[in-house]
VMD Tcl script that builds the backbone (N, CA, C; Angstrom):
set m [mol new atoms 258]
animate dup $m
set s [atomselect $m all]
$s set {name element resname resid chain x y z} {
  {N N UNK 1 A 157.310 19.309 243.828}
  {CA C UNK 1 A 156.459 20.463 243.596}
  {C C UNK 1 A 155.167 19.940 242.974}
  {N N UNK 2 A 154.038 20.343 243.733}
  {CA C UNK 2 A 152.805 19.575 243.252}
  {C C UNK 2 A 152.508 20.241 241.968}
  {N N UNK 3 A 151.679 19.752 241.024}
  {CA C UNK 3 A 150.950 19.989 239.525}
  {C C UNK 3 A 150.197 20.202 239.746}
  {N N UNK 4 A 149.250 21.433 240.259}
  {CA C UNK 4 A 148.029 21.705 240.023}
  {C C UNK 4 A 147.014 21.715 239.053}
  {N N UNK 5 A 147.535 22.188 237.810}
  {CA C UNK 5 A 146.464 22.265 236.971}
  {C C UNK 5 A 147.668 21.915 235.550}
  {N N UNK 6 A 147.246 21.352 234.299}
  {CA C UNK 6 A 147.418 21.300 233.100}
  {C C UNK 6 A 146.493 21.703 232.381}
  {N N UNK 7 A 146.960 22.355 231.037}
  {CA C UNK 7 A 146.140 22.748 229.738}
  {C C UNK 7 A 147.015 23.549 228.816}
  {N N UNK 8 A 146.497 23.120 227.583}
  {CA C UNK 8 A 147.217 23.249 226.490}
  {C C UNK 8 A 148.542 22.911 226.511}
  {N N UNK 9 A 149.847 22.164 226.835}
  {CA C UNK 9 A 150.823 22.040 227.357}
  {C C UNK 9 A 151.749 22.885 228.157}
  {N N UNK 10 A 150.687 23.467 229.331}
  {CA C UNK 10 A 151.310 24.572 230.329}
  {C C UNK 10 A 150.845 23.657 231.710}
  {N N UNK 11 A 151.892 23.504 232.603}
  {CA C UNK 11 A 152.166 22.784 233.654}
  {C C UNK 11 A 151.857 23.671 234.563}
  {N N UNK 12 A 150.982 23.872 235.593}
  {CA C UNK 12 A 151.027 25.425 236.788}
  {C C UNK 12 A 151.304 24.485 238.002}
  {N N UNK 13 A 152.366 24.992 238.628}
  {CA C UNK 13 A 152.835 24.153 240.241}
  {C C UNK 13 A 153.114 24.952 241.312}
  {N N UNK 14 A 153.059 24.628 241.938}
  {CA C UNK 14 A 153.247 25.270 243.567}
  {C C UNK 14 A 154.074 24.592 244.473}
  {N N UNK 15 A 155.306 25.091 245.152}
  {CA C UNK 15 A 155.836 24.578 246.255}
  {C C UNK 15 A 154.947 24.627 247.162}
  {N N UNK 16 A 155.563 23.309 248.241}
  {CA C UNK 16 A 155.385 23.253 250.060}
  {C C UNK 16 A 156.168 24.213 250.406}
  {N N UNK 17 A 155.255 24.933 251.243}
  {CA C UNK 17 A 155.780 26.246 252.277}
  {C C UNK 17 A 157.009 27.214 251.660}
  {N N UNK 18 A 157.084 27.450 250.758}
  {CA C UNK 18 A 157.708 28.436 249.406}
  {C C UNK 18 A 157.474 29.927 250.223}
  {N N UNK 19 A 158.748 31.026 249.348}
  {CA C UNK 19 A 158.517 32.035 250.250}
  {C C UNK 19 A 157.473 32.963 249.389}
  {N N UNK 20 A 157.402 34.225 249.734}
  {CA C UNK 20 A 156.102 35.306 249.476}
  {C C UNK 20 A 156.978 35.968 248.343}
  {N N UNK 21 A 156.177 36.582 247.709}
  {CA C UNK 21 A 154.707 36.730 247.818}
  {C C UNK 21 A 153.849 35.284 247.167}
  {N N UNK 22 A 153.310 35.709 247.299}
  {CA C UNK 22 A 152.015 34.583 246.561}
  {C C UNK 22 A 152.264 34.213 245.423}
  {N N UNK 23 A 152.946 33.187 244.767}
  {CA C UNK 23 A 153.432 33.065 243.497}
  {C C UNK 23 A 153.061 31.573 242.898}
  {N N UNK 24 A 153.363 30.863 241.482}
  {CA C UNK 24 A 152.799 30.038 241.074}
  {C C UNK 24 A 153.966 29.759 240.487}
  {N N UNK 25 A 154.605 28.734 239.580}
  {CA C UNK 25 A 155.072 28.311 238.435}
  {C C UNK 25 A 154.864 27.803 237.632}
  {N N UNK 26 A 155.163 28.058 236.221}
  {CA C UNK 26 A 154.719 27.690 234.701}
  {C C UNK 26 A 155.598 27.531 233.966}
  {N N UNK 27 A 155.198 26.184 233.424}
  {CA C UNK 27 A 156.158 25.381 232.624}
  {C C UNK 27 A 155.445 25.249 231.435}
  {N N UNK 28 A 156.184 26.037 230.489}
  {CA C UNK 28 A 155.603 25.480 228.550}
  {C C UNK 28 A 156.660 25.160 227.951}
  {N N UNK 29 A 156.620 23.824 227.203}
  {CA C UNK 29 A 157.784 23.598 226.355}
  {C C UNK 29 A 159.401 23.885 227.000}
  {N N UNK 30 A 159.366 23.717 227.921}
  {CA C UNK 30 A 160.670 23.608 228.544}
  {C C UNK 30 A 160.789 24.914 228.950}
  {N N UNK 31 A 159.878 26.168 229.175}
  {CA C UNK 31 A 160.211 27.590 229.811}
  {C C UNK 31 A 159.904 27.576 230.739}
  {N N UNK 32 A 160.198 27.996 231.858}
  {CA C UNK 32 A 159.961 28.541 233.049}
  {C C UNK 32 A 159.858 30.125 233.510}
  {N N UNK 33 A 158.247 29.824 234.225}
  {CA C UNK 33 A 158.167 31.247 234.728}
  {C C UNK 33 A 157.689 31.409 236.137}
  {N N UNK 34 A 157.903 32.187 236.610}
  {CA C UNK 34 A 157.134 32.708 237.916}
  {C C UNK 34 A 155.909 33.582 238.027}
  {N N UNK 35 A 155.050 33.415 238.009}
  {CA C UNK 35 A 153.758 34.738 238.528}
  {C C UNK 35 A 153.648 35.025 239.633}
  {N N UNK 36 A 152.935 35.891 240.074}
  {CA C UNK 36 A 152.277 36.008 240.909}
  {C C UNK 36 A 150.838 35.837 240.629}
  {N N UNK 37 A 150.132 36.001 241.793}
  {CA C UNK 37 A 148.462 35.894 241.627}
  {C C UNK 37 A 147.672 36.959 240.784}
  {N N UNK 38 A 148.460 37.968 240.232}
  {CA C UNK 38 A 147.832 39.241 239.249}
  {C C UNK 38 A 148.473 39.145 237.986}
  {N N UNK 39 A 148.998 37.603 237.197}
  {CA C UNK 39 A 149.300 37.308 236.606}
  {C C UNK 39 A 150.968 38.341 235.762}
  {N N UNK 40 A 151.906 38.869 237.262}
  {CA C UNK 40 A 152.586 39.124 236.748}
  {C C UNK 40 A 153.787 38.360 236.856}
  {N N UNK 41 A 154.809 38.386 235.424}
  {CA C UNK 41 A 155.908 37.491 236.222}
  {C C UNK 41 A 157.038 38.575 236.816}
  {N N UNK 42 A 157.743 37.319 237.914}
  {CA C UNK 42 A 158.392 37.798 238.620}
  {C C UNK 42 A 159.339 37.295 237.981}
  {N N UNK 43 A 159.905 36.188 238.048}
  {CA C UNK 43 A 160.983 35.575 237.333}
  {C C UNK 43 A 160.809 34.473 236.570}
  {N N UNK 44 A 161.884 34.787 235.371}
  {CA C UNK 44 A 161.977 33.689 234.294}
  {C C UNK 44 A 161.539 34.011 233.410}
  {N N UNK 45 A 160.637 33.254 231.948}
  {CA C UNK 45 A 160.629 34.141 230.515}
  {C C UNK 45 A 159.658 32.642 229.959}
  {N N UNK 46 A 158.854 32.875 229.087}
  {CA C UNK 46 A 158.080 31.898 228.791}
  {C C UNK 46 A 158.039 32.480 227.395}
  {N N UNK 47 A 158.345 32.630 226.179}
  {CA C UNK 47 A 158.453 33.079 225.049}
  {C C UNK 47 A 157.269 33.111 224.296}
  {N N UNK 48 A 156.345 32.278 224.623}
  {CA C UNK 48 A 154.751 31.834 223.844}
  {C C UNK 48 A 154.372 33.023 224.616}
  {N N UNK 49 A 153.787 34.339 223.270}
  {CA C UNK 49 A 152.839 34.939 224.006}
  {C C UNK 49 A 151.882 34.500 224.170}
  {N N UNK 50 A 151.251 33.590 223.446}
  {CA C UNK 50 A 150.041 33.105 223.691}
  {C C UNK 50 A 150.095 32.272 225.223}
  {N N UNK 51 A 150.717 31.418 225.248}
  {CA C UNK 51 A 151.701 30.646 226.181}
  {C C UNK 51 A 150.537 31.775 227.489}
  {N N UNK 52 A 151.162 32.513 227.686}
  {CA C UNK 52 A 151.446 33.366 228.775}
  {C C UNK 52 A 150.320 34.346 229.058}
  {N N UNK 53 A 149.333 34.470 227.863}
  {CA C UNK 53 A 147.859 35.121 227.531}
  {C C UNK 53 A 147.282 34.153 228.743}
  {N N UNK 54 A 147.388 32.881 228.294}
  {CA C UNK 54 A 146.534 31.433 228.505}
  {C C UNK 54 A 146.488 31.488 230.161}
  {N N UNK 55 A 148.192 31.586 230.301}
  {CA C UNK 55 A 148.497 31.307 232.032}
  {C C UNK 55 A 147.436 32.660 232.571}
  {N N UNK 56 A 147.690 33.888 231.984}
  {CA C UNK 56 A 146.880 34.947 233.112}
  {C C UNK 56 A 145.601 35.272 233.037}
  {N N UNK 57 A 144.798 34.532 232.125}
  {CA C UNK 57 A 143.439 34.383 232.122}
  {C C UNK 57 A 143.676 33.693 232.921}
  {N N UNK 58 A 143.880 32.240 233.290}
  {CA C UNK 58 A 143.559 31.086 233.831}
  {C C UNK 58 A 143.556 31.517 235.269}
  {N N UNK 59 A 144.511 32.432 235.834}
  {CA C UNK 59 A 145.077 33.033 236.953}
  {C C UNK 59 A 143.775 33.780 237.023}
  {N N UNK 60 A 143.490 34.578 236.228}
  {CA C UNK 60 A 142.409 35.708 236.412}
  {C C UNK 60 A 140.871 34.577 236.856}
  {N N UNK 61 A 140.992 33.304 236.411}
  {CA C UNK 61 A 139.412 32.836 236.702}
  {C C UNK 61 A 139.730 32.082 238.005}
  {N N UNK 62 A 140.857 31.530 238.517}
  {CA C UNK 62 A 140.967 30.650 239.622}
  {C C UNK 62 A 141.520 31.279 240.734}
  {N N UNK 63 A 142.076 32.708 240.721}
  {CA C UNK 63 A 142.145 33.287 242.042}
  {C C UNK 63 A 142.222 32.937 243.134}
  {N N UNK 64 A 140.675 32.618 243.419}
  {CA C UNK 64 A 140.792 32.305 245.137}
  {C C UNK 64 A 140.850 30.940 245.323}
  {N N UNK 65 A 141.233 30.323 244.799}
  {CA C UNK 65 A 141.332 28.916 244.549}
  {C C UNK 65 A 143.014 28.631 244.506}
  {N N UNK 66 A 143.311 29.807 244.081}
  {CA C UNK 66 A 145.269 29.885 244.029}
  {C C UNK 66 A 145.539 30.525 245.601}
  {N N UNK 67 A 145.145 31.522 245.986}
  {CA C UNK 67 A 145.413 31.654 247.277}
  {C C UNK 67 A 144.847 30.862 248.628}
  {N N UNK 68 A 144.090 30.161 248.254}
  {CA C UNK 68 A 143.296 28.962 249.303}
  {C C UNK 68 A 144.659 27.771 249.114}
  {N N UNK 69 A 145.147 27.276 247.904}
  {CA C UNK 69 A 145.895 26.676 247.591}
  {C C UNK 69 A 147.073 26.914 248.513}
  {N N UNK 70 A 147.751 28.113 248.042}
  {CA C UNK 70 A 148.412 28.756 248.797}
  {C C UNK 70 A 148.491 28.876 250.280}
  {N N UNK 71 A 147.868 29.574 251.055}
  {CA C UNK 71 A 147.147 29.174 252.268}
  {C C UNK 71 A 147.769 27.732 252.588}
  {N N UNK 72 A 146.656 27.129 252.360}
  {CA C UNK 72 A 147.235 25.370 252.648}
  {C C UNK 72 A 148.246 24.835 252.263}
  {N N UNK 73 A 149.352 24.690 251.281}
  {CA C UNK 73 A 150.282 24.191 251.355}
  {C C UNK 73 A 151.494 25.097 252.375}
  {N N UNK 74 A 151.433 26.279 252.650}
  {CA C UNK 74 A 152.017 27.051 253.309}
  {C C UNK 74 A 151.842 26.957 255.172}
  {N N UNK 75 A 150.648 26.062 255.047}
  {CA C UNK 75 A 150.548 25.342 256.539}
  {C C UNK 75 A 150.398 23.685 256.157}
  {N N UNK 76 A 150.966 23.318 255.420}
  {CA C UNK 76 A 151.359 22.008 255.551}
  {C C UNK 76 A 149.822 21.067 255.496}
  {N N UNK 77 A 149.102 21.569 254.413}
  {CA C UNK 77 A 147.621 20.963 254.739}
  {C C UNK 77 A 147.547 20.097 253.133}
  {N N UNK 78 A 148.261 20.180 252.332}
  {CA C UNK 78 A 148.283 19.400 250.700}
  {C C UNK 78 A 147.518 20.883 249.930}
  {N N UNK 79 A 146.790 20.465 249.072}
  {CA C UNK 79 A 146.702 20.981 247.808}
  {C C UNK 79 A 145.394 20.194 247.522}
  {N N UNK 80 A 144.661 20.996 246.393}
  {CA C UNK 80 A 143.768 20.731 245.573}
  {C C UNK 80 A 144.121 21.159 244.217}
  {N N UNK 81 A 143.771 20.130 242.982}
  {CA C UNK 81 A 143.642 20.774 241.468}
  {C C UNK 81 A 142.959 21.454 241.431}
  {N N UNK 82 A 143.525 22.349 240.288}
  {CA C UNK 82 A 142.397 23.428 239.678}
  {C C UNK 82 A 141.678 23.184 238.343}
  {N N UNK 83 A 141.298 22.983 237.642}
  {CA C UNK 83 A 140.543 22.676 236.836}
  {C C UNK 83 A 141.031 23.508 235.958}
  {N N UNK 84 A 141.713 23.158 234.533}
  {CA C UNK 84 A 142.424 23.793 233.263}
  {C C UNK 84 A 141.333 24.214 232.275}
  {N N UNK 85 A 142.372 25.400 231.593}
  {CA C UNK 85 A 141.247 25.981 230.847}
  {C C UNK 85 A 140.527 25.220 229.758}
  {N N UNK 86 A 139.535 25.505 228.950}
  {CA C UNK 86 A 138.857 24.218 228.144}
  {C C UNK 86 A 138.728 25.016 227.141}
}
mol reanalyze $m
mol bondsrecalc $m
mol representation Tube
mol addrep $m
């Protein structure tokens, strides 16, 4: 599962050709979560609210950059990083 982006110790990854909807994964301190692209989760639990503030801003500024992502690994084309929050 590729690593797209790191910051603050939150891991955001994406499967090859993964099913719908449009989703991401986030790893803090050993939690796992699922979003989607409107920064909601679908599954799993990340306990840091802040944690989880961080992930759906970050979601909220890289958007089309998550579904372009998306897009392309879903036709077998790789991935690009996203650039973590600062």
């Amino acid at each position: 599962m590729p690593t797209i982006s790191i910051f603050f110790g939150i891991a955001i990854k994406m499967f090859f050709d993964d099913h719908n909807p449009p989703h991401l994964h986030a790893e803090h301190q050993g939690e796992m979560a699922v979003f989607d692209f409107r920064g909601n989760i679908l599954v799993g639990d990340i306990s840091s609210r802040t944690a989880v503030r961080l992930i759906r801003e970050w979601i909220d500024l890289h958007n089309a950059e998550l579904a372009e992502n998306w897009e392309d690994l879903q036709n077998g084309r790789g991935f690009r990083k996203i650039p973590p929050l600062t």
